[in-house]
Structures are given as C-alpha cells and as structure tokens.
C-alpha positions in Angstrom: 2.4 -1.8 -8.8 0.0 -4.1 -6.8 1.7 -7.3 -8.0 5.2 -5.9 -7.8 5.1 -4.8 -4.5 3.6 -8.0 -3.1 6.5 -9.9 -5.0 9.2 -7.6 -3.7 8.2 -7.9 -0.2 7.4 -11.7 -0.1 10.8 -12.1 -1.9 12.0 -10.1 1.2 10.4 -12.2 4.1 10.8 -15.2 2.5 14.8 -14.6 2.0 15.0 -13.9 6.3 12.6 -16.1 7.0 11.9 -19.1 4.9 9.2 -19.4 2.2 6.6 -20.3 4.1 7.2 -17.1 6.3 3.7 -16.9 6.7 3.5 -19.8 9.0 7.1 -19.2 10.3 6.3 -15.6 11.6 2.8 -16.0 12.3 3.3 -15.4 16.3 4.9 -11.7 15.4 1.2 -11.5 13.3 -1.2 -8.9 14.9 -5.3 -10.4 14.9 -5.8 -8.9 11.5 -3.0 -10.1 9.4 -3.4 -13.6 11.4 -6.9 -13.4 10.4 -5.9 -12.5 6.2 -3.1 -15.3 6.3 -5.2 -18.0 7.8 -8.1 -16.7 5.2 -5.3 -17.1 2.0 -4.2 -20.6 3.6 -8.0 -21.4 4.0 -8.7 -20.9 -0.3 -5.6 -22.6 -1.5 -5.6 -25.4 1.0 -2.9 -26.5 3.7 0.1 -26.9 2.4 -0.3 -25.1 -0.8 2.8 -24.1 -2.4 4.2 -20.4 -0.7 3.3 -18.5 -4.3 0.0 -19.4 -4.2 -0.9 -18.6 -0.6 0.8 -15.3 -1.5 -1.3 -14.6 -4.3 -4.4 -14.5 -2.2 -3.6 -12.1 0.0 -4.7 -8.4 -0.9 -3.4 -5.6 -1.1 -4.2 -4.4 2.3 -2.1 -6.9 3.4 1.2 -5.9 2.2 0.4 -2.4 3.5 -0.3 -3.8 6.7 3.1 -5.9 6.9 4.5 -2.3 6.4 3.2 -0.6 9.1 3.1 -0.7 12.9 1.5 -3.9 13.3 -2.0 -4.1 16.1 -3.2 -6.2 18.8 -1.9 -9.5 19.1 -4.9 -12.4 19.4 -2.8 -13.1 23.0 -3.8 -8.9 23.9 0.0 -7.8 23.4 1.2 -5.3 20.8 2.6 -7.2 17.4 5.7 -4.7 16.1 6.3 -5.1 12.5 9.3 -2.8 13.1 11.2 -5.4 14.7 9.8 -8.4 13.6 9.9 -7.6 9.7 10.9 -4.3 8.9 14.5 -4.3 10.8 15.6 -7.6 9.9 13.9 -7.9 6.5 12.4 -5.5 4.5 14.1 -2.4 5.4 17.1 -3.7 3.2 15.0 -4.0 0.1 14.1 -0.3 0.4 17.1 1.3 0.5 17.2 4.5 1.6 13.8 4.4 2.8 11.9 4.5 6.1 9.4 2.1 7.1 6.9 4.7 7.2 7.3 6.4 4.2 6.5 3.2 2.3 3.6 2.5 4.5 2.3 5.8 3.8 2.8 5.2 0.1 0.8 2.0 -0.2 -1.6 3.0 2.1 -1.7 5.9 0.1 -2.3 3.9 -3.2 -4.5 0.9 -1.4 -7.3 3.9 -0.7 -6.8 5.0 -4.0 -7.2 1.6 -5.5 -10.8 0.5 -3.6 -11.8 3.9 -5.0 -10.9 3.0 -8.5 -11.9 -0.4 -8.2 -15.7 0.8 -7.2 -16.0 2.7 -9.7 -16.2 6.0 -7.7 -15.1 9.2 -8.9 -11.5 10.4 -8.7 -11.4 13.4 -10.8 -12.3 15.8 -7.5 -9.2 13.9 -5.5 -9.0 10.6 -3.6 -10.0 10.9 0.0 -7.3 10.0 2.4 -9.5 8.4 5.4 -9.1 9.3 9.0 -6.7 11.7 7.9 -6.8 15.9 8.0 -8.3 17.7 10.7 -11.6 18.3 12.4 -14.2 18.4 10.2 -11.7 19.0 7.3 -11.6 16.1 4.7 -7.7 16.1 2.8 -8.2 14.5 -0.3 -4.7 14.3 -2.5 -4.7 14.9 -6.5 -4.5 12.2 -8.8 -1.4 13.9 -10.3 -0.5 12.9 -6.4 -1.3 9.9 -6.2 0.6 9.1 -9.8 3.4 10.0 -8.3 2.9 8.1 -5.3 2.5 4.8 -7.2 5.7 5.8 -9.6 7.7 6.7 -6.3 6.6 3.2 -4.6 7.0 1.4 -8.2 11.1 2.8 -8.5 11.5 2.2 -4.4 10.6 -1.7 -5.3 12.4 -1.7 -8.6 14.5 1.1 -9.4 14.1 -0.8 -13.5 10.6 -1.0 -13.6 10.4 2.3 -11.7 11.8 4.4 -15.2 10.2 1.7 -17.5 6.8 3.0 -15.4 8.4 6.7 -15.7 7.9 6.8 -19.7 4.4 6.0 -20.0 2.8 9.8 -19.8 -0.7 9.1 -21.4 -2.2 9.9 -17.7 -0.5 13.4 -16.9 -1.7 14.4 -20.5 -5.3 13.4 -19.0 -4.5 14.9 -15.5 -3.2 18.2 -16.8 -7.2 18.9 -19.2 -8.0 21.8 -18.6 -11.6 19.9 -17.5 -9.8 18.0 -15.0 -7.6 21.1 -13.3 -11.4 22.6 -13.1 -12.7 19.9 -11.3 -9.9 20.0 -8.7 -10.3 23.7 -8.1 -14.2 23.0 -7.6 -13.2 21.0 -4.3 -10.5 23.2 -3.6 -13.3 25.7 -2.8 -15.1 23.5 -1.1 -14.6 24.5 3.1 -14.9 21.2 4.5 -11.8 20.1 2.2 -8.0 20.7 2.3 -6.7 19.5 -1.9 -3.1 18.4 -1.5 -2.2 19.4 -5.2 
C-alpha cells in the first residue's frame, strides 16, 4: 500500500507539475516537508533522477502532502489544499475528500511504525493525539485492514479487489484469542476500542 500510494500521488504531482515537482513546488512546502525533500535530495544527490528522490521519502511524507500543510520556513501558513490537493491530487481520488485520505494514511502510517517496532497490535493500534481527555482510542486491526484495503482500492480501484481476495488475515483477526484480547482493552477505562 506504502509503495502504491507514494507512486500514485507522485504520478499525480508530477502530471500538474513537472517531475521534478519537488523542486518546482517547494515554496508551497511547509518547514517539515521542505526539511524531508531537501533530506531525500541530500541521499541521492543533486540532480538525481525524480524516481529516486521519490523513493527516499517516507511514508510520513505522502501523508503529510495530504493534509493541511504547517508553517512555512518564511512564518506563513503552507495550504496543501490549494497548492496540491485542488489542482492535483483531488482528481486521482475520485470521489474522495482530501481529508478522508489523509485520515486513512495517517491512519495506516501509525499503524505501520507500530508494526515496524515490533510492538504489539493485537489490543488495537493507538491513534495519537486523538480521543478525549484522558481517554486513549485505539482502532481494531480488523479496522485498520480495512483502512489499508479502502486506501489500496481509492489509489487503484484493480489492485484494490486483487488486495480484496487475500483473507488469510481476517481468518487470524476473527481467533477467538484475538476477539479476547480486544475485549480485554475494551474494559480497560482509560480506552475507547473503535471495533
């Protein structure tokens, strides 16, 4: 999903803007994507080809380029609305908003770094900064499946049902052992279990 949503929303800039959008747009950049270009240009070299600048950055960053956008390095807001969503990558999610797909790959980045350190996921994924006070929401993994199936068919409506007919994982989700370990942290009153 990682590499397909990276391809799909370079292949979206890159068609407005030119392929070396990251250099073209960097201005519209707020300090932190500025900051994860200029780090991607710094490994590859100046004047790498596009694809392999593109490969360095993370995964983070194509959830940032979705979202609202910070603080400029010059102290003014940086809108991703209007610099990329509206003229670029609101066409290659049809029938989309800007902030449902944020939500989904932010969604699926925190689920990722969890994954990726090794750290449980079996009692739900944490959703940071999220929930109310002194309430933690942590979503299922059957949740967060969908998430990355719903973000997988919103890029690529093909590999979206080739995605679909893989169900090894809801057989593992649905275990009776698993289903227990979710209603453990259901219980649990400093937790809200989207399910």
């Amino acid at each position: 999903m990682e590499v397909a949503l990276r391809e799909h929303l370079h292949r979206s800039l890159a068609a407005k803007f030119g392929p070396r959008w990251f250099e073209n747009q960097r201005d519209a950049f707020d300090e932190d994507l500025l900051g994860q270009v200029e780090t991607a240009i710094a490994r590859v070299g100046v004047g790498a080809q596009p694809g392999q600048v593109v490969a360095q950055l993370m995964l983070g960053t194509w959830v940032a380029v979705s979202g609202r956008g910070g603080r400029k390095s010059d102290g003014t807001k940086a809108s991703y609305s209007e610099s990329f969503w509206e003229p670029a990558l609101g066409v290659a999610f049809p029938g989309r908003t800007r902030r449902e797909v944020h939500r989904l790959a932010l969604r699926l980045n925190w689920a990722r770094n969890r994954i990726n350190h090794c750290e449980p996921i079996v009692f739900g994924f944490p959703q940071p900064g999220v929930g109310s006070e002194g309430r933690q929401l942590r979503r299922s993994p059957a949740l967060i499946l969908e998430d990355a199936r719903t973000l997988t068919t919103a890029v690529s409506p093909e590999l979206g049902r080739w995605v679909r007919r893989w169900d090894a994982v809801d057989t593992l989700l649905e275990d009776e052992r698993a289903q227990a370990a979710l209603d453990h942290i259901a219980t649990d009153r400093h937790v809200t279990l989207e399910r």
